[in-house]
N, C-alpha and C positions, 0 to 999 in steps of 0.2 A: 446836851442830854434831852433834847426837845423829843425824838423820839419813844424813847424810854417812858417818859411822861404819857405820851396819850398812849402806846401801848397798855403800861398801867390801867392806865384813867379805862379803858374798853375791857378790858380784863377784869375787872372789877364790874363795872355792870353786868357784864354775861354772869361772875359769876352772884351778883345778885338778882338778877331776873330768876338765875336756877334756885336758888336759894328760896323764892317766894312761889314758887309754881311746885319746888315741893313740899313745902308747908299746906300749899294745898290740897298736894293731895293726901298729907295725913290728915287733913282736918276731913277727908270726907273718905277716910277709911283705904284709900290705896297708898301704897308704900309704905308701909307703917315697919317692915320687917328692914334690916341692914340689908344693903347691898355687901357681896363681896362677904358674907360672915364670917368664912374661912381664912380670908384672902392673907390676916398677917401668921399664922398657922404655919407659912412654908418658909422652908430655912432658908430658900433660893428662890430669888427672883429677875425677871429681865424685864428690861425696857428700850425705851429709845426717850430724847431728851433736843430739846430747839430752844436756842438760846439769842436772844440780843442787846448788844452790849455797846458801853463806851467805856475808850480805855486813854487813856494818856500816858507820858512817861512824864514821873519824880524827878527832879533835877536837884544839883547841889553844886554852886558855882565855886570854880577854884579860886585861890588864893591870885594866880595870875590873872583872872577877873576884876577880884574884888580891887587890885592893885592898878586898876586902870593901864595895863599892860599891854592891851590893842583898841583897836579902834570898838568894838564892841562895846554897847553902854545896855543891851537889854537882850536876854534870852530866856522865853518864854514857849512851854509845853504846853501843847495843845488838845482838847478833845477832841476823837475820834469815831465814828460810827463802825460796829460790823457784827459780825452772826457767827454762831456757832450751831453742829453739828453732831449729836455725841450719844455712845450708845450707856445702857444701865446694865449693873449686874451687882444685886443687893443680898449681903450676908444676914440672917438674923443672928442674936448675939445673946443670947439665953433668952432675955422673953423679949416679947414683942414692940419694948419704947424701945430698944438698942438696933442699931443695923451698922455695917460695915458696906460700904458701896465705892466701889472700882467703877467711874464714869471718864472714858477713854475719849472726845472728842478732838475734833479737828476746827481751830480758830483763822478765825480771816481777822486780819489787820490792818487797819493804817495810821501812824501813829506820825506828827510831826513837831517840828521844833522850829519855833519863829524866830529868825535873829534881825537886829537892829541894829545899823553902825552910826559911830559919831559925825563922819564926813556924809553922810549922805541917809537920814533919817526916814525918808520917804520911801526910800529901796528897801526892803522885806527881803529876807533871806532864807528861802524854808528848808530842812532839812526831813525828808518823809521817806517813811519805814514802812514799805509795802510787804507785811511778811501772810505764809498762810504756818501755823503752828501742829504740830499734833502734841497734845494734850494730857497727862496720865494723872487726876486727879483718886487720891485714892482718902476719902471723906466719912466721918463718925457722924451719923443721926440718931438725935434724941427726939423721939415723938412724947406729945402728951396721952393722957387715954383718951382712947377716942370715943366720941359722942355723938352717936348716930350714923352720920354717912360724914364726919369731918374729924380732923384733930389737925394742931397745930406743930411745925418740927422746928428743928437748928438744928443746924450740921457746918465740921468744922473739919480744918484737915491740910494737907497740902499738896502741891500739883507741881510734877514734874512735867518741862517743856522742852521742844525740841523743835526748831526751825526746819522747815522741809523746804519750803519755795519764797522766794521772796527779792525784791529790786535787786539788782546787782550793785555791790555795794565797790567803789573804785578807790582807788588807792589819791586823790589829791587834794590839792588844799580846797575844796569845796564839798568834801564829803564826810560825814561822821560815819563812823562804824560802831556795829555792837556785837555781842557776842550771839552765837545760834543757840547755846540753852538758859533756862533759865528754871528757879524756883520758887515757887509761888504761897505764900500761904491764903488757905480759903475760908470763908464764916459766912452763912447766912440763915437765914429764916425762910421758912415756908408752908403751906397751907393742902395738908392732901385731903382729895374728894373720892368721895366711894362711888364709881358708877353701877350699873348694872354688870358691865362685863369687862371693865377697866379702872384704875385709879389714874386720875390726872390731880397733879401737882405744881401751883405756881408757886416760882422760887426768887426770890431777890437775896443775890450771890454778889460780895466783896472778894477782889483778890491783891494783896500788896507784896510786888514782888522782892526778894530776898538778897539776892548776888549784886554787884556793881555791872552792868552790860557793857561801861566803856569802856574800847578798847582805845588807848591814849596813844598816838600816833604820828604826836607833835604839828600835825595839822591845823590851820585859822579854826577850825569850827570844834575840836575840841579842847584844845589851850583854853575854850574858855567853862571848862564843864570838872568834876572834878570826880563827879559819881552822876549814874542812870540806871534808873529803877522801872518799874511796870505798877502800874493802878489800874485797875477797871472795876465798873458797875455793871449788871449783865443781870437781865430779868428774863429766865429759863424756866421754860414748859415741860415736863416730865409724864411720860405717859407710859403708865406700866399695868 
């Protein structure tokens, strides 16, 4: 999650460098009026949205694992880097803390799973999940009031997924397979800013997926699994 981090950590001083240069200039009489004054006013709104993320898959070992049933002594889910792509289209919902938002994106993946055998511990065995998703999050935001050119949100909700492209996944005893959809519940928190002719909004977004993905096949790599889930952390730029 090492990216994630200093993306953060630069996102954060930009936006406190903004934050003090415009204090300056209400202390010396410009900008004193909101930007946007109107802007939560409209019932509809659009945007666009850039997102990146790490994701991993949840595992849950079967019973034919735990029962020392092959050669397998360790299987371990790993974090993964990638980005997202996705457009906005925001409801208002009687007054202006409520919004209804439909954000449609398209996700890149790579997700793998480390295996380790008793005969030969040294040998790593990866199983990776090159997938690209499209995305159908449909998410409730709560704003605070807003105070000046900022207010704080959460927004909660859940996302419907659907594989488009991704590794070819083959039918033998070296291969794990999952299913192409999936459903996601989503929560996070975020910070919008009133520009002059835009609101940009940083977002740090939780998703923990919902279904079991594995398809069980009686193959060496899933004998030893018994459920697989979806996680990711994903810190997304909103520009409306």
């Amino acid at each position: 999650m090492r990216f994630l981090v200093i993306g953060a950590a630069l996102l954060l001083a930009l936006l406190a460098h903004d934050a003090v240069a415009q204090k300056k200039r209400n202390n010396t009489g410009y900008g004193r009026s909101k930007n946007l004054p109107t802007y939560d006013d409209r019932v509809l709104r659009y945007g666009f949205q850039l997102g990146l993320h790490q994701s991993r898959f949840n595992i849950r070992h079967s019973d034919f694992f735990a029962n020392n049933g092959d050669s397998t002594t360790a299987v371990r889910p790993k974090w993964s880097p990638g980005f997202m792509l996705g457009l906005i289209t925001s409801f208002r919902l009687g007054n202006e803390l409520w919004n209804l938002r439909f954000v449609p994106n398209v996700s890149f993946y790579e997700r793998s799973i480390e295996y380790q055998y008793r005969n030969n511990p040294e040998n790593l065995h990866n199983e990776t999940f090159e997938n690209t998703m499209v995305e159908f999050p449909v998410l409730l935001k709560y704003k605070s009031v807003r105070r000046g050119n900022h207010r704080m949100y959460m927004v909660g909700g859940l996302s419907a997924n659907f594989k488009v492209a991704g590794k070819k996944e083959r039918l033998n005893d070296l291969q794990l397979q999952s299913t192409n959809q999936n459903i996601e519940v989503c929560y996070g928190i975020g910070w919008d800013l009133y520009f002059e002719f835009f609101k940009f909004a940083p977002e740090l977004r939780f998703s923990h997926g919902i279904p079991n993905l594995l398809i069980k096949n009686g193959n060496a790599v899933s004998n030893s699994l018994d459920r697989l889930t979806t996680h990711r952390v994903a810190l997304i730029l909103n520009f409306e």
